[in-house]
C-alpha positions in Angstrom: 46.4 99.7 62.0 43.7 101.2 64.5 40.8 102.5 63.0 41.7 105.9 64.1 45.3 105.9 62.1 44.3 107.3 58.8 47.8 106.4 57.1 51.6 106.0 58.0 54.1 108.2 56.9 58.1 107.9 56.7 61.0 110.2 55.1 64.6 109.6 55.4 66.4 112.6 52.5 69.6 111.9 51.4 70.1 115.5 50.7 68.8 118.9 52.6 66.0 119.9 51.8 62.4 121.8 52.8 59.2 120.0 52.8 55.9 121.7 52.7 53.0 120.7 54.9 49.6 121.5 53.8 46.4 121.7 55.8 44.4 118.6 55.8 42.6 118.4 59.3 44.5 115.7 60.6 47.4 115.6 64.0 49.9 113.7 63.1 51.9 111.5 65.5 55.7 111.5 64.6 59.1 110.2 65.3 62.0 111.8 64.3 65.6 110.4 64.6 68.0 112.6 63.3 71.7 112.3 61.7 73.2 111.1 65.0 70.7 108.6 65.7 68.9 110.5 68.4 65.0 110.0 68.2 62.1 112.8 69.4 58.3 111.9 69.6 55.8 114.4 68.7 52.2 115.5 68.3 51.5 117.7 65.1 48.6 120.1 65.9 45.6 120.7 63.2 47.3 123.3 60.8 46.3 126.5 59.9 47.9 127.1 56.8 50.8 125.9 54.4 54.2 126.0 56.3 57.7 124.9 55.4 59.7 122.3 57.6 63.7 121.9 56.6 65.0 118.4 56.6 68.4 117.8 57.0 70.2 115.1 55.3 70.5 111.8 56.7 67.4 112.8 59.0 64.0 109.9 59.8 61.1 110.8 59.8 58.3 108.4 60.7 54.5 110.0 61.5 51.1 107.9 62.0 48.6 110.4 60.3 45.6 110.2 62.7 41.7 110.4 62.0 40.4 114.5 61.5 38.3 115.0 64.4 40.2 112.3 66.0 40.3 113.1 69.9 43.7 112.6 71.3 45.2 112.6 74.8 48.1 114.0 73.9 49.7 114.2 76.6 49.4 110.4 77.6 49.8 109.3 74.0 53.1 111.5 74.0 54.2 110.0 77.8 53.7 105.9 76.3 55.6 106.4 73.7 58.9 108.2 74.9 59.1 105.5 77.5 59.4 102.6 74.6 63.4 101.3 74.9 62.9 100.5 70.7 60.3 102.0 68.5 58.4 98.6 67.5 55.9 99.6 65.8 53.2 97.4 67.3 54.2 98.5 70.9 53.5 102.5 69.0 50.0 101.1 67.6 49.0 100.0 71.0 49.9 103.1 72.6 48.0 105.4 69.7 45.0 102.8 70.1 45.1 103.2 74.0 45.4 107.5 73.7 43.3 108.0 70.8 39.2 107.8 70.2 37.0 108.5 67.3 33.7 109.7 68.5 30.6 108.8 67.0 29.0 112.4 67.0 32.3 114.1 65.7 33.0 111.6 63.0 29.2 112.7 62.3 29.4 116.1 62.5 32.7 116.7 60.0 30.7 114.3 57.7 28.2 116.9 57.5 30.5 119.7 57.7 32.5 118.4 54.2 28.9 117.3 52.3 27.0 120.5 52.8 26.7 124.2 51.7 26.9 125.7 55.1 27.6 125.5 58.5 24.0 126.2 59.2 22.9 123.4 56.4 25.4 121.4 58.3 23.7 121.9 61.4 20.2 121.2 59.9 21.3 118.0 58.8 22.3 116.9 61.9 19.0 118.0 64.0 21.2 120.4 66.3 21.2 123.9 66.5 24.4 126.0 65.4 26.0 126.9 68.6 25.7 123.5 70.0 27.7 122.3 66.3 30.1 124.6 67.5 30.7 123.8 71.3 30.7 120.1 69.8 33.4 121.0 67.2 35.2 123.0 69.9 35.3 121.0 72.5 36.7 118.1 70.9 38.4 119.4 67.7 40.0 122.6 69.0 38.6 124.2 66.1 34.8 125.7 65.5 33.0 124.4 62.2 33.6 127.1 60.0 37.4 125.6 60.1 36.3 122.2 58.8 34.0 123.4 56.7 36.2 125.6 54.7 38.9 123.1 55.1 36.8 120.6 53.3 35.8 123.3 50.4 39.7 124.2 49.5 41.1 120.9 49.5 38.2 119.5 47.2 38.4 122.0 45.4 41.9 122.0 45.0 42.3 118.3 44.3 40.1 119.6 40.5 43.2 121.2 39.7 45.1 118.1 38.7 42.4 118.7 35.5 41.8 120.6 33.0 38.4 122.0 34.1 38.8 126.0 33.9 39.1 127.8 37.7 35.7 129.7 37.8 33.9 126.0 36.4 36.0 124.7 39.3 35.3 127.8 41.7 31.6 127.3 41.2 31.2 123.8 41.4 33.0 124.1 44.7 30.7 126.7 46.1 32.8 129.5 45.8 31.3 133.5 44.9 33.5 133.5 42.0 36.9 132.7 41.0 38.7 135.5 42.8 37.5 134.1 45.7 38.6 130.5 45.4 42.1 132.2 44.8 41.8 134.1 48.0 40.8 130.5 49.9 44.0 128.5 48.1 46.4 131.2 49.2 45.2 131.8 52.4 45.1 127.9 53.0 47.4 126.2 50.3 50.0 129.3 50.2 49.0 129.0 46.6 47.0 130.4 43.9 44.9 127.7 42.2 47.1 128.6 38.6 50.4 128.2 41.1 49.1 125.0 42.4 48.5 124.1 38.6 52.6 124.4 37.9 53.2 122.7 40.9 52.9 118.7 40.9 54.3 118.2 44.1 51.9 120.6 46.4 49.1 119.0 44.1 50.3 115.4 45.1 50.1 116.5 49.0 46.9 118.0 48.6 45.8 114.4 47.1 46.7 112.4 50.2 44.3 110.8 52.5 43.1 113.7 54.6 39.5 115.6 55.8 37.1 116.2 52.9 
């Protein structure tokens, strides 16, 4: 795999059914064939919250999770591969390692962004002001810092919940102002309270995969 595929995906339901995409900082590029055999290519963008997708039985779904802070030329990437007679999967890697870059000073900068207290600590650590963090982020991202920052806080945090740690240990030890406020973050971004995420294995499993933070 190219360094800037994070991990590869695939989904073919023998039944109907609705599958629930979480936020985790990553475009994903996928291929979906459905019941008839007929194939589309596209580009996920970076989500903003939890959203449902239906699947229809007998559907494929394959998708090539990309690096966060990966930068894409989408409409290239998009372009190479619709023009592929057969979906080999090399001839796809080639075309994702031709389209798609991972730059130095972004991989950098949502390093920072997930291992510090604030955007402005963030910005300290890296020896940059604020607003040039956030033309950098912008620029290349599509998404200012305070995205990837937060981003990073509610998926860490939310990966605690497969424990037994209470929620305020786990909403301080996350940085949160208190537990009500780590509830308001999980909803907004999760579509879930941390005790609904609790009595749901499945949301915590996709929170768990290889993503930003």
């Amino acid at each position: 795999m190219p360094a800037c595929v994070l991990a590869r995906w695939q989904s073919a339901p023998e039944q109907a059914a609705s599958s629930m995409v979480l936020p985790d900082g990553c475009s994903d590029l996928i291929l979906h064939r459905d019941a008839q055999g007929q194939a589309r290519w596209m580009l996920s963008p970076l989500a903003q919250s939890a959203y449902e997708v239906p699947v229809k039985a007998h559907e494929q779904w394959l998708g090539y999770r990309l690096q966060p802070g990966a930068v894409v030329d989408g409409a290239a990437l998009l372009a190479a591969v619709r023009l592929l007679e057969q979906e080999r999967e090399a001839q796809v890697l080639e075309a994702i390692d031709a389209c798609v870059r991972l730059d130095g000073r972004v991989q950098e900068a949502l390093a920072a962004l997930a291992g510090t207290a604030s955007v402005r600590h963030a910005a300290a650590a890296l020896g940059v002001s604020e607003r040039s963090l956030e033309r950098l982020s912008l620029a290349t991202t599509g998404q200012p810092p305070r995205y990837w920052r937060a981003l990073a806080r509610v998926r860490r945090a939310a990966q605690a919940l497969g424990g037994a740690e209470p929620l305020a240990a786990i909403a301080a030890d996350h940085g949160f102002a208190d537990q009500a406020h780590f509830s308001r973050e999980c909803r907004r971004w999760l579509g879930q309270t941390p005790s609904g995420l609790r009595k749901a294995p499945a949301l915590l499993a996709t929170v768990a995969q290889a993503g930003y933070g």
